[in-house]
C-alpha positions as a Python dict, from the first residue, in 0.01 Angstrom:
ca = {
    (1, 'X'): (0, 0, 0),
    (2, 'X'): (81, 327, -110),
    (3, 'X'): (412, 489, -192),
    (4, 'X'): (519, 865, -244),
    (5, 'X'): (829, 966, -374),
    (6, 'X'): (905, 1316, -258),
    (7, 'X'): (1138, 1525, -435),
    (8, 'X'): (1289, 1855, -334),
    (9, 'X'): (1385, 2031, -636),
    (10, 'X'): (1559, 2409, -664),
    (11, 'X'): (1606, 2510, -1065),
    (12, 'X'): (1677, 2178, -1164),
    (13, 'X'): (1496, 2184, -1479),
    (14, 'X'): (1786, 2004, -1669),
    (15, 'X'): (1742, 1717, -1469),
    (16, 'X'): (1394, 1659, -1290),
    (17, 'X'): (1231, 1548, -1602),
    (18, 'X'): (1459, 1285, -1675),
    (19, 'X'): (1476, 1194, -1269),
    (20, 'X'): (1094, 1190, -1282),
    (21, 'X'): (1097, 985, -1614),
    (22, 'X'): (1310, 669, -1448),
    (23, 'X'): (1127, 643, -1134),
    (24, 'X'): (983, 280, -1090),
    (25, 'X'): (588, 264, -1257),
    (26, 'X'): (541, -48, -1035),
    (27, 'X'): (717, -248, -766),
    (28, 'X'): (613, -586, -562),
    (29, 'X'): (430, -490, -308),
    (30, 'X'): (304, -125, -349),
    (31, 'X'): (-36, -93, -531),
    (32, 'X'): (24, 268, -629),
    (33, 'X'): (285, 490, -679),
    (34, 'X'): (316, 884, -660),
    (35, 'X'): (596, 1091, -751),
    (36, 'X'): (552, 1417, -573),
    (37, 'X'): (808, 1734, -675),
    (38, 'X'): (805, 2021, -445),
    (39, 'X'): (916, 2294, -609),
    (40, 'X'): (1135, 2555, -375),
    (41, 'X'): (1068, 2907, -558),
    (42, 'X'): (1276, 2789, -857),
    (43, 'X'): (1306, 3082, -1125),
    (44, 'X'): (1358, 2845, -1397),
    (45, 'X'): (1135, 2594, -1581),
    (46, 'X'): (1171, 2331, -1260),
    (47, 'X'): (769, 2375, -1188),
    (48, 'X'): (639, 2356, -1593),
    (49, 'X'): (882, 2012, -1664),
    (50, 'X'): (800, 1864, -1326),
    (51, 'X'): (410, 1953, -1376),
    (52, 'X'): (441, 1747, -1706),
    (53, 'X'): (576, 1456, -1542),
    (54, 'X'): (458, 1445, -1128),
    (55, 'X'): (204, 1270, -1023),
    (56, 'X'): (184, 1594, -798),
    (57, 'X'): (370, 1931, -771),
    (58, 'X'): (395, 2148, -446),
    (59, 'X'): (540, 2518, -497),
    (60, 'X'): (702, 2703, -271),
    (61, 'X'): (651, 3096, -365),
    (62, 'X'): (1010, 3183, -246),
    (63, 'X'): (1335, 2979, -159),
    (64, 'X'): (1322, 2855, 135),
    (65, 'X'): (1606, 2580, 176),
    (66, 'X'): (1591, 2232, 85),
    (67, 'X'): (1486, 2143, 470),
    (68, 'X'): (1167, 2345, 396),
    (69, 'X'): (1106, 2190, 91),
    (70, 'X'): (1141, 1821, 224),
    (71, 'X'): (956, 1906, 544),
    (72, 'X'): (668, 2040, 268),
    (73, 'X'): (705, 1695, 93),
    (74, 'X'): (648, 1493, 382),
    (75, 'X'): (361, 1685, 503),
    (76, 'X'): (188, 1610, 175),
    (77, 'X'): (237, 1293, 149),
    (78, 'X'): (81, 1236, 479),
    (79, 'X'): (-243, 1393, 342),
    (80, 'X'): (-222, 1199, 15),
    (81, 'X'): (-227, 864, 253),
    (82, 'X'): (87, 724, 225),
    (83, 'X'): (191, 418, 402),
    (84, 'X'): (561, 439, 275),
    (85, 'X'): (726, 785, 196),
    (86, 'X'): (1116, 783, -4),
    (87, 'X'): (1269, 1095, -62),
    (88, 'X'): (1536, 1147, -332),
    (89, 'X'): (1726, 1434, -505),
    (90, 'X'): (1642, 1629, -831),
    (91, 'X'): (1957, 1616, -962),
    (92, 'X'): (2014, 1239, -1083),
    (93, 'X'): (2234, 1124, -836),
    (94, 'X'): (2029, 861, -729),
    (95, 'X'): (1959, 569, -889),
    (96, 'X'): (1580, 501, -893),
    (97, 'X'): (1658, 108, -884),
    (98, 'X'): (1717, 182, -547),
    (99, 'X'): (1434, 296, -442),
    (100, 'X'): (1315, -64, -446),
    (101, 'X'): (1594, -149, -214),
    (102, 'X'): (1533, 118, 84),
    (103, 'X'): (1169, 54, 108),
    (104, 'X'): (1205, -338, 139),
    (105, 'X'): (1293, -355, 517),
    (106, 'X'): (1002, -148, 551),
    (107, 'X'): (748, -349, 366),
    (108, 'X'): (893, -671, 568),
    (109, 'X'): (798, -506, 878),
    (110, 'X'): (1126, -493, 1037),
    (111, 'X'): (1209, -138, 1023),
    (112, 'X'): (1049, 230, 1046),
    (113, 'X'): (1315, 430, 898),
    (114, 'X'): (1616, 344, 645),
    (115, 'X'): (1886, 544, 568),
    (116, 'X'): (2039, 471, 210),
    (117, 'X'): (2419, 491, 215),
    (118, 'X'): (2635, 606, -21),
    (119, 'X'): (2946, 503, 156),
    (120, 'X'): (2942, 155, 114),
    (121, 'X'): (3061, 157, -216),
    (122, 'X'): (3177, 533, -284),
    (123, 'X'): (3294, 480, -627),
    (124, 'X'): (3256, 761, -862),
    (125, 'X'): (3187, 999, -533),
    (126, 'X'): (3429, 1319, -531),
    (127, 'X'): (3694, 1316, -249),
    (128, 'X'): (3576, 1612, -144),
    (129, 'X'): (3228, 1501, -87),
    (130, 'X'): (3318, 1180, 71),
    (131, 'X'): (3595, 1430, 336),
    (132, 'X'): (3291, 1642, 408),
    (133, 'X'): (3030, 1367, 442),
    (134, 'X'): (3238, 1203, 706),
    (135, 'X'): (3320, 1553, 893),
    (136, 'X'): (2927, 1647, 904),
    (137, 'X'): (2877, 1242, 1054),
    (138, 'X'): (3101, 1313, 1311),
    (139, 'X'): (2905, 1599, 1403),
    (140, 'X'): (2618, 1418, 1375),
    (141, 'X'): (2732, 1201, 1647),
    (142, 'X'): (2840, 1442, 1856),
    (143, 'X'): (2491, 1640, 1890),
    (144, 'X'): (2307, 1366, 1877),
    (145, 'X'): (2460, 1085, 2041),
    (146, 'X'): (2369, 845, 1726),
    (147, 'X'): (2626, 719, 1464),
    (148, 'X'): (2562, 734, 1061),
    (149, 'X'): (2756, 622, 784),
    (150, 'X'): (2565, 876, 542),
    (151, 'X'): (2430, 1108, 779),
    (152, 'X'): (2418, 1369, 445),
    (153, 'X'): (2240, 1120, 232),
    (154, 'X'): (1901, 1210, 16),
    (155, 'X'): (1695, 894, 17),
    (156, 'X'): (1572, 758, 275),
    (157, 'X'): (1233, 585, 360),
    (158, 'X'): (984, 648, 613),
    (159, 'X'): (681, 419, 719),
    (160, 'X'): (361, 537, 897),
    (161, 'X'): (475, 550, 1214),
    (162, 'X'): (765, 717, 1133),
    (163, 'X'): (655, 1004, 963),
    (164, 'X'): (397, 1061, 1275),
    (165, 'X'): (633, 1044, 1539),
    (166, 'X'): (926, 1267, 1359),
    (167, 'X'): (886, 1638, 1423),
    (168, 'X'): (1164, 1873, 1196),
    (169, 'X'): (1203, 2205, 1201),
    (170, 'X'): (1497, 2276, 961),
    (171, 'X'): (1511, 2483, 685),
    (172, 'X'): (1853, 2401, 503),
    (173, 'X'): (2072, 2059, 470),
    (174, 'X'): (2108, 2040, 866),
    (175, 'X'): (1727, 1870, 787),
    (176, 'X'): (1936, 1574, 705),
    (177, 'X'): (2174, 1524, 1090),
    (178, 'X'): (1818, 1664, 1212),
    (179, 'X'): (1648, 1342, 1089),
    (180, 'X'): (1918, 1117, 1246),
    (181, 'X'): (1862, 1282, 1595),
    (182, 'X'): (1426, 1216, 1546),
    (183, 'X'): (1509, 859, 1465),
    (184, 'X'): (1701, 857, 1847),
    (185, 'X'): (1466, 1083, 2017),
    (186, 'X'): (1192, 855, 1882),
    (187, 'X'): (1350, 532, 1934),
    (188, 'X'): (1264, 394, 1580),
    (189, 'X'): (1380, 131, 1413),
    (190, 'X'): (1649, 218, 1202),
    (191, 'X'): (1830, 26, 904),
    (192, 'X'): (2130, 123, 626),
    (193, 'X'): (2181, -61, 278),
    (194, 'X'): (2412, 64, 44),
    (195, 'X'): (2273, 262, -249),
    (196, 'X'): (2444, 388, -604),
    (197, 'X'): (2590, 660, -649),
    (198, 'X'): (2592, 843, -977),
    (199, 'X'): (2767, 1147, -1014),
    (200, 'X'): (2781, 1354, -1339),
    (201, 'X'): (2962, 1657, -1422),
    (202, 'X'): (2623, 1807, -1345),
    (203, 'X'): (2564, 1644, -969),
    (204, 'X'): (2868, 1723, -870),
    (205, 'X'): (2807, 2057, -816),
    (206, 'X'): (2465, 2070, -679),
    (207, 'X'): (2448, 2003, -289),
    (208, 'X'): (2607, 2101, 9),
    (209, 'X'): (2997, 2215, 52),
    (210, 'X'): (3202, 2027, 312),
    (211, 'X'): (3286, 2474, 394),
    (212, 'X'): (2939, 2474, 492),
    (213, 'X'): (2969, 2246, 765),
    (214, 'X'): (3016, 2495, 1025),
    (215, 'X'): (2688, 2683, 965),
    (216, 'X'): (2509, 2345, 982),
    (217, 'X'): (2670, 2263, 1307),
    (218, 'X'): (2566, 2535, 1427),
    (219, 'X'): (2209, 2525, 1329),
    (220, 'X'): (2169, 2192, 1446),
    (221, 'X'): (2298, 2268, 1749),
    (222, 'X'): (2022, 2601, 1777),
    (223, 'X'): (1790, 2281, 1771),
    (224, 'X'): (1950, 2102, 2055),
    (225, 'X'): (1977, 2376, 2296),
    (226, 'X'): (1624, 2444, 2228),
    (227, 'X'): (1501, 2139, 2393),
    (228, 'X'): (1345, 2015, 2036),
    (229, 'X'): (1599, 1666, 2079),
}
């Protein structure tokens, strides 16, 4: 059983090589392990400290949004063979303990796709954050028809099937409400468990602003009205 850990990274060179550095060497029930950084046109030292530590790096020549960039990742690890794919941020937010957790439900063979949620136990998360995590849910719902708790969230897990039936086309963080309308469209088996969050002084201001939720919505809904849902 094969797992790849794909990890969209955009100049995050003072954090990728510890992230890379604490991901699990070995876990009950996978018999290998790759950690695979795609690297979206940083113009820092993201691609030489994640070389050093990936078990693969993917570059993108120019920025092209984190969408892109996980799209990239996924593609890859279909060609590497992988029968489980996680993805997870660069900038240390997650806890790679967890990792363990999202791909259980998969390796029991009761689920395609899980979502891990950061909501559960939102300690430590910004107010902020939390406001415009629950605004971009709601839109979620609304264009897609299908509830999420963390519709924003960065790790997630895929199985086989799951990463051949879902077809994305997004370039920026509307990948992530994007995802939740494949696993609908699809009809896949779809789980949540609660995850950690850790937020530093750094984290906290990498990702998406709750002021960017209009130009998601709107992208996302591009998607809808052109029959791609």
């Amino acid at each position: 059983m094969k797992l790849v850990i794909v990890i969209p990274a955009y100049n995050e060179e003072a954090a990728i090589e510890h992230v890379l550095k604490s991901l699990p060497k070995k876990i009950e029930g996978i018999d290998d392990i790759i950690s695979l950084v795609v690297d979206d046109g940083s113009t820092d030292k993201t691609a030489e400290k994640a070389s050093q530590h990936a078990g693969r790096l993917v570059q993108h020549a120019i920025n092209l949004g984190v969408g892109a960039a996980t799209i990239t990742g996924l593609e890859a690890a279909k060609k590497l063979g992988a029968d489980i794919v996680v993805t997870m941020d660069a900038d240390g937010q997650h806890n790679p303990k967890d990792i363990r957790r999202v791909i259980l439900p998969i390796l029991e063979k009761n689920v395609d796709v899980v979502v891990g949620t950061r909501m559960y136990n939102a300690e430590g998360m910004p107010k902020f954050k939390i406001f415009g995590n629950h605004m971009m849910n709601v839109m979620t719902l609304i264009v897609f028809r299908k509830w999420s708790s963390d519709s924003q969230s960065g790790m997630k897990a895929f199985n086989r099937k799951a990463l051949r039936k879902i077809c994305l086309h997004s370039m920026g963080y509307e990948i992530c409400s994007e995802i939740v309308g494949e696993i609908k469209r699809n009809r896949l088996k779809h789980l949540e468990v609660p995850i950690e969050v850790l937020y530093s002084s750094y984290s906290k201001q990498k990702g998406q602003s709750w002021m960017n939720g209009v130009n998601i919505l709107t992208k996302i809904l591009t998607i809808k009205i052109a029959g791609r849902k």
